[in-house]
Residue frames as qw, qx, qy, qz and C-alpha x, y, z in Angstrom:
[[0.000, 0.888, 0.460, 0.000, 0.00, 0.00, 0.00],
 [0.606, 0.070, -0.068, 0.789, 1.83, 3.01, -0.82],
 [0.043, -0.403, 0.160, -0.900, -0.72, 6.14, 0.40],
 [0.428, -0.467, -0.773, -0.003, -2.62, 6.09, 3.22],
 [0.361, -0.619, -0.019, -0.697, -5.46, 7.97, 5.80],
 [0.439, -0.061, -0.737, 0.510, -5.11, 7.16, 9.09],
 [0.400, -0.620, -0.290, -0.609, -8.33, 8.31, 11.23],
 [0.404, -0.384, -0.729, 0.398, -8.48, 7.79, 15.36],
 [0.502, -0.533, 0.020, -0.681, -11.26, 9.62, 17.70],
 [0.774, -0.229, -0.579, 0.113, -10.69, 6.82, 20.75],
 [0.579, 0.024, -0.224, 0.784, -9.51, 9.38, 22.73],
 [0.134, 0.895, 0.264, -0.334, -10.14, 13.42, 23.61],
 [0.165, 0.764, -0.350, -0.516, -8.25, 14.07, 21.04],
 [0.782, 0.575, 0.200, -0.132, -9.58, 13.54, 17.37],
 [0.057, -0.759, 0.472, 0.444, -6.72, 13.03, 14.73],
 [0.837, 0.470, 0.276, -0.053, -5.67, 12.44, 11.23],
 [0.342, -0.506, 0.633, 0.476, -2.56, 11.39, 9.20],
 [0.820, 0.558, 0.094, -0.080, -1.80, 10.76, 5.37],
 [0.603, -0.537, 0.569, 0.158, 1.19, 8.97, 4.46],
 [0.883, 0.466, 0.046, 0.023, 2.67, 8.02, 1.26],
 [0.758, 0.519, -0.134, 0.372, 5.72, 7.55, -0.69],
 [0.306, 0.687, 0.079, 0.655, 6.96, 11.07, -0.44],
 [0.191, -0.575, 0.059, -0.793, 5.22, 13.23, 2.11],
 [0.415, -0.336, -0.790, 0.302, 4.07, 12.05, 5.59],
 [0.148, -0.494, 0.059, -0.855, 1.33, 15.09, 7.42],
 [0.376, -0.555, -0.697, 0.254, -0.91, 14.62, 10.66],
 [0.455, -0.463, -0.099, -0.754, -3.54, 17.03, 12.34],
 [0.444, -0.299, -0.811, 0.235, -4.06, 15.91, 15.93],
 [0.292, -0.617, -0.133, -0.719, -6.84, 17.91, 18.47],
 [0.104, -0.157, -0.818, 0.543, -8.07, 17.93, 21.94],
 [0.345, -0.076, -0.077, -0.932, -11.44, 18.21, 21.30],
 [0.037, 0.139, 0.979, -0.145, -13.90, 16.30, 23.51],
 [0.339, 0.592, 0.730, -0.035, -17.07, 15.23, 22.35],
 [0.410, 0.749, -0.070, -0.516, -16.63, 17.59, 19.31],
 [0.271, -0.210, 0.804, 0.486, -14.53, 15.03, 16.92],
 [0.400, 0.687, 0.581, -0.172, -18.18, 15.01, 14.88],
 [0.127, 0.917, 0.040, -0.377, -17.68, 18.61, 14.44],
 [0.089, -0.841, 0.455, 0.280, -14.19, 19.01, 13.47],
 [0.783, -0.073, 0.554, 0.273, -12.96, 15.18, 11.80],
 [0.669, 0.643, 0.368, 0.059, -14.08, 16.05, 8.34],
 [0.074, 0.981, -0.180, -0.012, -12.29, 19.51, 8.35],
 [0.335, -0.749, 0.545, 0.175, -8.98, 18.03, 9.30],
 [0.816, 0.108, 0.540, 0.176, -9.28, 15.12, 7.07],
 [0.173, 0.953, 0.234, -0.086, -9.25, 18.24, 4.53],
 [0.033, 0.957, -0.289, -0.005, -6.15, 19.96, 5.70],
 [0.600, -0.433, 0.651, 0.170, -4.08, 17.28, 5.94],
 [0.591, 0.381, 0.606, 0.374, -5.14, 16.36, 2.25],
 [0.113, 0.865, 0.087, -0.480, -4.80, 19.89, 1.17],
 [0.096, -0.723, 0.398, 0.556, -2.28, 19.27, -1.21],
 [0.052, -0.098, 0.964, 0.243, -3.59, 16.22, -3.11],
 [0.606, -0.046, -0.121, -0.785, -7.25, 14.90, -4.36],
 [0.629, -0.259, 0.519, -0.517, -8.38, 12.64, -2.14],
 [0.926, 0.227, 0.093, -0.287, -9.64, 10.13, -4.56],
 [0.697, 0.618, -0.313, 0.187, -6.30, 9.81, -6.76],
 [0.251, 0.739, -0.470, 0.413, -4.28, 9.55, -3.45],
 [0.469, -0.360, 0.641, -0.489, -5.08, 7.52, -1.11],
 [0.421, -0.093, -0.901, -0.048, -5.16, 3.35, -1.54],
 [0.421, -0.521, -0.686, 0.285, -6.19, 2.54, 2.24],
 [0.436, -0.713, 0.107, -0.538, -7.90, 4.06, 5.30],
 [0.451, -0.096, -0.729, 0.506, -6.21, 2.66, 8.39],
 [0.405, -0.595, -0.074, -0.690, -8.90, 3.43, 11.43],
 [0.068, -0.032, -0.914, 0.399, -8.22, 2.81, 15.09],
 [0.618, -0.281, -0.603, -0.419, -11.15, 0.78, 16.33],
 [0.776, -0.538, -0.072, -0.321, -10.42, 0.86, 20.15],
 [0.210, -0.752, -0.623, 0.048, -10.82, 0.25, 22.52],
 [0.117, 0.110, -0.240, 0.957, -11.29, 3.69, 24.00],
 [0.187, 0.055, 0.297, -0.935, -14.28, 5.79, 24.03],
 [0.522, 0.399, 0.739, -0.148, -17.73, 4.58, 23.28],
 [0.428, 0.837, 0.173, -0.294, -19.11, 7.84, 21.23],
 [0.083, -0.748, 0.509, 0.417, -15.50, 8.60, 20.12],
 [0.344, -0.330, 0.794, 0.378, -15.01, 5.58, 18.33],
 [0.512, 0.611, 0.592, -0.118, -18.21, 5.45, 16.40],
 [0.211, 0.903, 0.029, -0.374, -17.33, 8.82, 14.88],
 [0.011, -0.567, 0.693, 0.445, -13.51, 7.59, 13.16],
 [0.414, 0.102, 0.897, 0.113, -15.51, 4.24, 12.03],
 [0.464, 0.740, 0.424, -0.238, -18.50, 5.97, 10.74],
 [0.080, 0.901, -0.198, -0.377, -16.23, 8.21, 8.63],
 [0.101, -0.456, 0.783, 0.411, -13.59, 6.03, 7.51],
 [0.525, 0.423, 0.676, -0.298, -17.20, 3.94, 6.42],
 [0.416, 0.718, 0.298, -0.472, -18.27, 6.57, 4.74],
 [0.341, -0.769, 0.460, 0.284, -15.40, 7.04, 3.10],
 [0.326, -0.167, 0.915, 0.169, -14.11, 3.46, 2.09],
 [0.544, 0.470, 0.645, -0.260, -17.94, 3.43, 0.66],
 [0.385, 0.860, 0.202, -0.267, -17.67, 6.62, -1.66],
 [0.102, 0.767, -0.586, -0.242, -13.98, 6.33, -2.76],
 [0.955, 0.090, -0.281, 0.030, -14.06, 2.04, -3.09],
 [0.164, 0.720, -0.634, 0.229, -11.52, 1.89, -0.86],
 [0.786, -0.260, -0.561, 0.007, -10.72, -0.98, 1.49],
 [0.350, -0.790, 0.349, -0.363, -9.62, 0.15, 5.59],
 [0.539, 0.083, -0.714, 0.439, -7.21, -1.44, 7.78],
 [0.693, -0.649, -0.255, -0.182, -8.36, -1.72, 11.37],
 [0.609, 0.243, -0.595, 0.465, -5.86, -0.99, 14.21],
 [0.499, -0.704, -0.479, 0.163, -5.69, -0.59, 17.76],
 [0.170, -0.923, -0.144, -0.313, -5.76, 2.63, 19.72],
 [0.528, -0.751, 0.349, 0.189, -3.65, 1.56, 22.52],
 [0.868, 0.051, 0.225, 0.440, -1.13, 0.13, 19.86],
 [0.290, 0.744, 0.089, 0.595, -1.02, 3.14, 17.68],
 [0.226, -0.945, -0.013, -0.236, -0.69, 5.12, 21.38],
 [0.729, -0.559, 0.305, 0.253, 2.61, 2.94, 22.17],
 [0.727, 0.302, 0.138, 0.601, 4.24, 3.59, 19.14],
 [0.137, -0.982, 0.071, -0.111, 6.26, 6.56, 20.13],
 [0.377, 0.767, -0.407, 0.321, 9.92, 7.01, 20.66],
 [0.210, -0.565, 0.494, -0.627, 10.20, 8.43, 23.58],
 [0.898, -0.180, 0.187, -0.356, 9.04, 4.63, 24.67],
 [0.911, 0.345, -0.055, 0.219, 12.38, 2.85, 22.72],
 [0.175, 0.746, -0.490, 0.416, 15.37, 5.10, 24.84],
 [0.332, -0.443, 0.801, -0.228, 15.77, 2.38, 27.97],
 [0.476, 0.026, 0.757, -0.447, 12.85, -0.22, 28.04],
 [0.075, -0.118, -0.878, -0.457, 11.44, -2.73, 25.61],
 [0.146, -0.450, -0.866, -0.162, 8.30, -2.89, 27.16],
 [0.189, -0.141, 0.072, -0.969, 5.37, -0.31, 27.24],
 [0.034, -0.562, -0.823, -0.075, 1.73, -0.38, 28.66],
 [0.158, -0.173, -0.185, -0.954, -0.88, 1.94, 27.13],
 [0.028, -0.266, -0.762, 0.590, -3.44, 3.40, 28.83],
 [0.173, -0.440, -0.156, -0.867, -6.65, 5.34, 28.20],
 [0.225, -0.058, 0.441, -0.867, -9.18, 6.69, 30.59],
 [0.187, -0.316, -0.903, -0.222, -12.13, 4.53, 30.43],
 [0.024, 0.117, -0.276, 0.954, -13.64, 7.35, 32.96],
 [0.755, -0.268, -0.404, -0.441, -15.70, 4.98, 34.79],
 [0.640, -0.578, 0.468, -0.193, -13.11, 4.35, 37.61],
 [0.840, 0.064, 0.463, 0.276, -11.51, 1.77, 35.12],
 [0.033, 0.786, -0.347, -0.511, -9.14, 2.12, 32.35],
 [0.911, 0.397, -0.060, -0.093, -8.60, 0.29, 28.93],
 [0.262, -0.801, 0.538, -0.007, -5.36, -1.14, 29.01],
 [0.947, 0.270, -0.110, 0.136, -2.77, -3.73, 26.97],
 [0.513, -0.658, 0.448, 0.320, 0.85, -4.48, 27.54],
 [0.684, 0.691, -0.233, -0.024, 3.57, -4.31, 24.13],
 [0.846, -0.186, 0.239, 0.439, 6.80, -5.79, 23.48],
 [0.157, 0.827, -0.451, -0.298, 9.53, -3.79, 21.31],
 [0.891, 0.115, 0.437, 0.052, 10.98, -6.51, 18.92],
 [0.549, 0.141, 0.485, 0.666, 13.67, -5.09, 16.96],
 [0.227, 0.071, -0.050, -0.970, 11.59, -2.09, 15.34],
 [0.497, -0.401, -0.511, -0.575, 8.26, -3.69, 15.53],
 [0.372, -0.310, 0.445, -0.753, 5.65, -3.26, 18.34],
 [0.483, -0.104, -0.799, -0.344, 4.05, -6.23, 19.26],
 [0.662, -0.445, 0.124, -0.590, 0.94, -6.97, 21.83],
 [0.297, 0.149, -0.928, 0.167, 1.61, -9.65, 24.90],
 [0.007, 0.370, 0.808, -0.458, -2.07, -9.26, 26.30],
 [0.021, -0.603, -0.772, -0.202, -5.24, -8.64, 25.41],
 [0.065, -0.275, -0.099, -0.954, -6.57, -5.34, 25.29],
 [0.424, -0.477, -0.757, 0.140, -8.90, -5.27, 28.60],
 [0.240, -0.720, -0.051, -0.650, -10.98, -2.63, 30.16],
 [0.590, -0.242, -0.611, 0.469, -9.71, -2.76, 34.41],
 [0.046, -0.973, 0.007, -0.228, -9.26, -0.88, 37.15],
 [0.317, 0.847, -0.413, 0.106, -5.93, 0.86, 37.21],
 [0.474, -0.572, 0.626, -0.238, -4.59, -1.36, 40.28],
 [0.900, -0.035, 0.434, 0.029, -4.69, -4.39, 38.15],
 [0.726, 0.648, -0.173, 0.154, -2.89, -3.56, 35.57],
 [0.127, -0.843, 0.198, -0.484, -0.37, -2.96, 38.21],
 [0.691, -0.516, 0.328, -0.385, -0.63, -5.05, 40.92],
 [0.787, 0.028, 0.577, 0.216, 0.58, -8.40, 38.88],
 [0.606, 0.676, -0.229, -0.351, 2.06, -6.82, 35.30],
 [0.871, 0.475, -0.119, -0.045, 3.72, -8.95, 32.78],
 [0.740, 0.254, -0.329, 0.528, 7.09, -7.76, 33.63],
 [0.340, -0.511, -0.305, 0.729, 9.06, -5.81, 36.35],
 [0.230, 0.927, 0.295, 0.007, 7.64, -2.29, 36.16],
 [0.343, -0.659, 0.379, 0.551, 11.22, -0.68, 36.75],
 [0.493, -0.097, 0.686, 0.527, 11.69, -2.11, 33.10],
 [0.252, 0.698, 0.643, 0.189, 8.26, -0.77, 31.58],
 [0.048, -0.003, -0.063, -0.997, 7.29, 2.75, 30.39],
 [0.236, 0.576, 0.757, -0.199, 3.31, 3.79, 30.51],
 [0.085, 0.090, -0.298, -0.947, 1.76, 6.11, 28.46],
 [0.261, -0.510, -0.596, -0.562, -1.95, 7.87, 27.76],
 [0.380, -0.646, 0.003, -0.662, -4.45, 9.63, 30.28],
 [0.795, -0.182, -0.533, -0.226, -4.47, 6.68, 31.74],
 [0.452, 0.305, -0.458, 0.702, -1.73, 7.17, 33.61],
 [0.140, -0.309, 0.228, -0.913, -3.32, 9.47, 35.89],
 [0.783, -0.479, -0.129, -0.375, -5.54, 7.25, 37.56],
 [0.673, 0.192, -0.526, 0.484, -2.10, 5.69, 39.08],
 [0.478, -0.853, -0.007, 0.209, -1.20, 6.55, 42.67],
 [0.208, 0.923, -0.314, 0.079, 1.94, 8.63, 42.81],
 [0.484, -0.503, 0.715, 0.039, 3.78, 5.60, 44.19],
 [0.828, 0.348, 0.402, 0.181, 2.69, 3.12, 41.11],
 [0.633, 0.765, 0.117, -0.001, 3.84, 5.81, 38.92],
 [0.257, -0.863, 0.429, -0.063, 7.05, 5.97, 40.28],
 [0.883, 0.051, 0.467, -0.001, 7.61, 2.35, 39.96],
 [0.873, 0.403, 0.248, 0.118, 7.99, 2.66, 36.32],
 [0.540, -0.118, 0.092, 0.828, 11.57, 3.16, 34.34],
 [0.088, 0.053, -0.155, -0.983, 9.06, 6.58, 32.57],
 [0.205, 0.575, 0.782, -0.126, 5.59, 7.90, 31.99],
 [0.156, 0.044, 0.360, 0.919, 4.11, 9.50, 29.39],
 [0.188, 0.328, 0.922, -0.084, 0.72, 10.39, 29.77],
 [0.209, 0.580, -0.084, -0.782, 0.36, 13.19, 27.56],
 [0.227, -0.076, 0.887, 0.395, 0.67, 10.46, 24.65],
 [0.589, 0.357, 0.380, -0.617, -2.16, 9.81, 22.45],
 [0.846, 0.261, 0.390, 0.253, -2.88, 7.25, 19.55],
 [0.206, -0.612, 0.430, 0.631, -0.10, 8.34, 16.86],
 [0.748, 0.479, 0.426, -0.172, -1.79, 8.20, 13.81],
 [0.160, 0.782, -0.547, -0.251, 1.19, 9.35, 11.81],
 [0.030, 0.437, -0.884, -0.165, 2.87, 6.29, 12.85],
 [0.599, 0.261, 0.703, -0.281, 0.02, 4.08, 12.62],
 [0.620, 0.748, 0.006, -0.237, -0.38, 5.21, 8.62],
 [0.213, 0.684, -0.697, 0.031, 3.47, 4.16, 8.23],
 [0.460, -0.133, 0.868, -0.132, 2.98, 0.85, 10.22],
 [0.795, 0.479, 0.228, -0.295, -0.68, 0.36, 7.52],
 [0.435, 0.810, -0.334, -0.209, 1.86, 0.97, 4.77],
 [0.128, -0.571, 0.789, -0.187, 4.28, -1.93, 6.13],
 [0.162, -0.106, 0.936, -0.292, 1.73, -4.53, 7.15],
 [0.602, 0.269, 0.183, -0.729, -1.49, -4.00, 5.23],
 [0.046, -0.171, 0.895, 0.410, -2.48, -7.00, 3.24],
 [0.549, -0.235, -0.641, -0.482, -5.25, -9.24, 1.49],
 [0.506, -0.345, -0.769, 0.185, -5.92, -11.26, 5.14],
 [0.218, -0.367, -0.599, 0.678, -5.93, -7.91, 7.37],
 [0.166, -0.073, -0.228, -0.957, -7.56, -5.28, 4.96],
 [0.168, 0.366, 0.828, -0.389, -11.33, -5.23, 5.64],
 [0.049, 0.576, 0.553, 0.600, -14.73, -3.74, 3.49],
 [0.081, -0.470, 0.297, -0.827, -16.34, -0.73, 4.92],
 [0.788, -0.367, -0.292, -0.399, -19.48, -3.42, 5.98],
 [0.833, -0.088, -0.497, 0.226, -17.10, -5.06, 7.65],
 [0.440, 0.102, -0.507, 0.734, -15.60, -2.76, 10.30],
 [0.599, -0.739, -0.284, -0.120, -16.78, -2.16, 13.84],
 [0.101, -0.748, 0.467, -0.461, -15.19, -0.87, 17.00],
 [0.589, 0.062, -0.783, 0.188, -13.44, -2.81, 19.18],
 [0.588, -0.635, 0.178, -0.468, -15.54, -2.77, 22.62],
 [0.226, 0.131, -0.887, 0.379, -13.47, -4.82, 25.26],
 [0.203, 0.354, 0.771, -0.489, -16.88, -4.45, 27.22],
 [0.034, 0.333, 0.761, 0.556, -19.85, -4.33, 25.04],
 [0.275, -0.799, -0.480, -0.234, -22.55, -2.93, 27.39],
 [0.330, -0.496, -0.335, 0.730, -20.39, -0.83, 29.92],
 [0.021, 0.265, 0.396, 0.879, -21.38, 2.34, 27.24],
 [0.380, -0.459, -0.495, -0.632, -24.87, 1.92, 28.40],
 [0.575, -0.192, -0.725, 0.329, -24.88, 1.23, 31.94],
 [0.282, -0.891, -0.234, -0.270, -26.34, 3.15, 34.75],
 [0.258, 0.693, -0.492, 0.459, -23.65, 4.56, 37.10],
 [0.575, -0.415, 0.525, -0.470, -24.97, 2.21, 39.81],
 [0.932, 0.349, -0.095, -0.017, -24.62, -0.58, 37.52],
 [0.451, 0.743, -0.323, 0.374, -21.46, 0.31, 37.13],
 [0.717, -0.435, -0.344, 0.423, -20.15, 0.16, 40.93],
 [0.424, 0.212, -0.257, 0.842, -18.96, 3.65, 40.91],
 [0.402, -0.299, -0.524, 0.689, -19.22, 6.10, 43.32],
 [0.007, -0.798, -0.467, -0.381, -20.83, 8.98, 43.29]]
């Protein structure tokens, strides 16, 4: 695949990359519950210099987990999209795309990404560095923060964290690790460079065919006493 859109809204902050050959741009926001408002526009400026149709092979769209509403909004779109341009989308995860980052590859192979699930729980997978690829060693799982924690994968001294997530940590967990980053957010830049690497016939998908990736299917709907949280 040699151009590609890269969409993610899993997050408070909406953003959008296009990648090819040549050029490489990205457009990232903090704009909660307004990624509706504002997706299209940036999808726009980031394609400002090219016509959409004649430039772009794939959509690569993260699918999650993250927000409920948030993720509806980069699926619907890259949908719409994928519908009106024949294109075909890659699917990728949020918290992957949010552990690809440098500033995660200067001591420590191993990173866990966080988002805010902001429900008293957090979404949360553990990666591997391999050489220059990122691979997942655990299931993307919606917790709360003290498990991810309490028993991780590897010694935290060795681990970096990154995403909001962070911040539900006590100031002694976060200490623990060798860094934290929790300003991070998916990196759709490098997620549109990873599509461009690893898209193929077996992962590429129709628009009919892509959905978000809920680790918890019904926690969206739930009353807040359902839920066990506090008030």
């Amino acid at each position: 695949m040699n151009a590609v859109l890269a969409l993610d809204t899993s997050t408070d902050y909406c953003s959008v990359a296009f990648a090819d050959n040549d050029v490489s741009r990205s457009v990232s926001e903090s704009l909660p519950r307004a990624h509706n408002q504002h997706i299209l526009a940036m999808v726009d400026e980031v394609l400002a210099e090219c016509m959409l149709k004649d430039h772009v092979d794939v959509i690569a769209c993260g699918v999650g987990p993250g927000s409920f509403t948030g993720l509806r909004v980069a699926v619907g779109v890259a949908q719409g999209l994928a519908w009106s341009l024949d294109l075909p989308i890659w699917p990728f995860c949020s918290l992957r795309a949010q552990a690809l980052s440098d500033a995660t590859r200067k001591e420590s192979d191993y990173v866990l990404s966080l988002i805010d699930a902001q429900i008293g729980q957090v979404y949360g997978a553990w990666f591997q560095w391999r050489g220059n690829e990122l691979h997942c060693i655990s299931e993307p799982a919606i917790r709360v923060i003290e498990d991810f924690v309490a028993d991780p994968l590897v010694p935290l001294a060795e681990a970096y964290a990154v995403g909001d997530g962070v911040l539900a940590m006590s100031e002694q967990d976060r200490g623990a690790f060798a860094g934290i980053f929790p300003d991070l957010r998916p990196n759709v830049e490098a997620a549109a460079q990873l599509c461009r690497l690893e898209a193929n016939y077996t992962n590429l998908v129709l628009a009919a065919q892509l959905e978000p990736r809920y680790v918890q299917q019904d926690i969206g709907w739930k009353k807040l006493s359902e839920q066990g949280v506090r008030r």
